[in-house]
N, C-alpha and C positions, 0 to 999 in steps of 0.2 A: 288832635290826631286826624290824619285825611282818611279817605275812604281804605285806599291800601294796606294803611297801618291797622287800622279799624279790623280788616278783612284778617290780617297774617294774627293779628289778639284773636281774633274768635277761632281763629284754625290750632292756634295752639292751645286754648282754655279747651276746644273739642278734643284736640289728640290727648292731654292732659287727663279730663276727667275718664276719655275712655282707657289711657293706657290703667289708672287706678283700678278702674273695673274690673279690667283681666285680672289682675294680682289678686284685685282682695277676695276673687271665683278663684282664682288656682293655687294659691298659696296650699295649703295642706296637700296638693302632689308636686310643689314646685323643686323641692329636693331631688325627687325622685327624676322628673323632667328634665332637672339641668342635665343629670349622668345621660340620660337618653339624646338630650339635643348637643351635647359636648362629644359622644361618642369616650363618654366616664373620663374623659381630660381633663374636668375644669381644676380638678384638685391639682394635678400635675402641675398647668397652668399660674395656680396660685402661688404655690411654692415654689417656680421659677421666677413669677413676680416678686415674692418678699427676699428672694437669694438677692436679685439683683439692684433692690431696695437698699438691704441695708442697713432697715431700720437703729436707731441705736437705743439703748437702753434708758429708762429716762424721759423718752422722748411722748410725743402728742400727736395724733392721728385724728384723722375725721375719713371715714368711709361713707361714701355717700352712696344712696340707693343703696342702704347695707341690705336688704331683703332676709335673708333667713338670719341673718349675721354671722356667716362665714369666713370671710375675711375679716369682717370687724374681731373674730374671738384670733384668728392668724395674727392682728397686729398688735393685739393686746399680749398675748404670749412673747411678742419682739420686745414690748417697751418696759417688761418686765413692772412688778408693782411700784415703782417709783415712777412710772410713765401712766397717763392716762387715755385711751380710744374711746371716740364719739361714734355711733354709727346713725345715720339720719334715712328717715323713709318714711315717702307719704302712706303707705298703707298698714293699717292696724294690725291686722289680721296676719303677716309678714311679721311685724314686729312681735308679734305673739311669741311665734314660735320659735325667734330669735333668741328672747329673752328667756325661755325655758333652757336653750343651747348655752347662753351666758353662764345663767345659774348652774347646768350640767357640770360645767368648763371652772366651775370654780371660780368665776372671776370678775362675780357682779358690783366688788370695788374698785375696778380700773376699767368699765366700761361702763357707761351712760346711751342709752340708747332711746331718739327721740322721733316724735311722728315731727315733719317737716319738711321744706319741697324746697329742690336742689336749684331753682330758678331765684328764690332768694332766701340765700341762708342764714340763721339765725346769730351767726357770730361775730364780733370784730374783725377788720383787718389783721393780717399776720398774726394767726392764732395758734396754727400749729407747723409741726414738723413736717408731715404729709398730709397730702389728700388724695384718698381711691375713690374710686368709682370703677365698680366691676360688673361687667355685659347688663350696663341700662344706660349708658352714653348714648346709644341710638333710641331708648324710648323719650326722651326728654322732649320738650317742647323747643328748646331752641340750644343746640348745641354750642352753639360758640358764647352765648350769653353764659352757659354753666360752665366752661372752661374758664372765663373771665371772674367767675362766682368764686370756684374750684381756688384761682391763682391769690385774688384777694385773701380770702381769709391763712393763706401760707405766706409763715415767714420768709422771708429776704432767702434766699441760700435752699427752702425748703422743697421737696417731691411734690410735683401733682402727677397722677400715674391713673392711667386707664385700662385695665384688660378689657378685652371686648370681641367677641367676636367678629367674623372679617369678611375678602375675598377672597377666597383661594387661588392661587395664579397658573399652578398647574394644568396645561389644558383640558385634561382628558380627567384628571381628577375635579375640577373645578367643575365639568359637566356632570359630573356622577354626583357632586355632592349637592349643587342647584336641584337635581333631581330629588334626592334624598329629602330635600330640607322645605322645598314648595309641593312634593306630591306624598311621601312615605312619614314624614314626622308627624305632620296633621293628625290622620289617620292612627297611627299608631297615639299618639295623644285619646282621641277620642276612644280607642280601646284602652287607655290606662287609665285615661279621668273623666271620662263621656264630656271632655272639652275640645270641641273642633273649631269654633271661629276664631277661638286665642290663639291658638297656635297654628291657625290658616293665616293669621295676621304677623307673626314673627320674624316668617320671609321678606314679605313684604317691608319691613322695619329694615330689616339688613339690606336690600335691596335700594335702598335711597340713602345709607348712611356711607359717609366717603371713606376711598380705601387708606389704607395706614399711613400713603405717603400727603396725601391732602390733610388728612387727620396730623401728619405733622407738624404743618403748616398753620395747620388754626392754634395749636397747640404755641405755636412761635408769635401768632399775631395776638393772643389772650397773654403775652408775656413773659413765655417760658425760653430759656436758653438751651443750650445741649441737650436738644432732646432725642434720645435713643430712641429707637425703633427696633422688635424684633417680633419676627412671623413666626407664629405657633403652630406647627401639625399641617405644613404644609399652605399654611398661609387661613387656616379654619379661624386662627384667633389672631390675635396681634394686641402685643405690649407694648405700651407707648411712655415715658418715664421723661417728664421734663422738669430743669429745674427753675425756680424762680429767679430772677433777676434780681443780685443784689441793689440796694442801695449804691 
């Protein structure tokens, strides 16, 4: 490896162990935060996601970065008990509370829920129906390396699908929400969970992650076909839903 490769491994082993950190500190208000940082959409969000999915009955899913396991308990309800959902996530502590939500949900025979890191996944080739990944495509160490993760372990024909939050295109909107999101969330974070450098860092993450239509394009060169695009709440999130290349 040269010096540059050397350098871009230690930038991402750094963003790596520090994005853990945030999580496995914020996890017990991270539910509560989504509704605040989503402006209470993400569920909306979801269930436009799974409409447009699809899912079929039967079927096998992998959510990655499953965090509380919210859509991981969403796609397990689609593939009904003759289908089985994975949800994968490097943090414990996330997985915790997931797996209480599982058990809640009734449904800790058709989900499997393991610690694991989305840079190299633990499955064969062509393993499932879909793969999600929902608003942690920007914390990842190297995006287009996990979309290529993502496209491998799905089968021929199969969904890889990202909700994520975005850029808003609106201009006068798009100012108000930058505002919101680098000066007002912070703040209001550290009055809900006395955590301010996590979520001073959040912006910053969206801030460097590319908008939906670049995001397509990796999405195409990781080996996905027809892949839709569509802007959530004024462009705040955006679905991206591609399919594999068959044989």
């Amino acid at each position: 490896m040269n010096r540059e490769g050397e350098k871009n491994a230690k930038t991402s082993l750094a963003k790596e162990e520090f994005v853990l950190q945030v999580f496995e500190s914020i996890a017990p208000k991270y539910d509560m935060m989504n509704s605040v940082l989503s402006f209470h959409m993400h569920k909306y969000w979801r269930r436009f996601a799974m409409k447009k999915m699809g899912l079929r009955q039967g079927g096998t899913a992998l959510d990655l970065c499953c965090g509380t396991a919210d859509w991981t308990i969403s796609l397990a309800q689609a593939v009904s008990p003759k289908g089985h959902v994975y949800g994968l996530d490097f943090s414990p502590n996330m997985l915790k509370i997931g797996y209480k939500k599982v058990l809640e949900a009734g449904l800790a025979e058709r989900v499997t829920l393991l610690e694991g890191n989305a840079m190299e996944l633990p499955f064969p080739d062509e393993t499932f129906d879909a793969v999600t990944i929902g608003f942690a495509l920007r914390n990842v160490p190297d995006v287009k390396h996990v979309l290529k993760e993502m496209v491998r372990v799905t089968k021929p024909g199969g969904q890889v699908v990202s909700l994520e939050l975005s850029h808003p295109t609106l201009p006068v909107f798009r100012q108000v929400y930058w505002f919101y999101f680098q000066q007002i969330l912070p703040r209001i974070a550290k009055w809900l969970t006395g955590k301010y450098e996590q979520y001073r860092w959040l912006p910053e993450s969206l801030k460097a992650f590319p908008d939906r239509k670049e995001l397509a394009r990796w999405f195409q060169e990781a080996g996905c076909q027809e892949v839709e695009v569509y802007a959530l709440t004024g462009g705040i999130a955006a679905l991206h839903i591609g399919k594999k290349h068959a044989h």
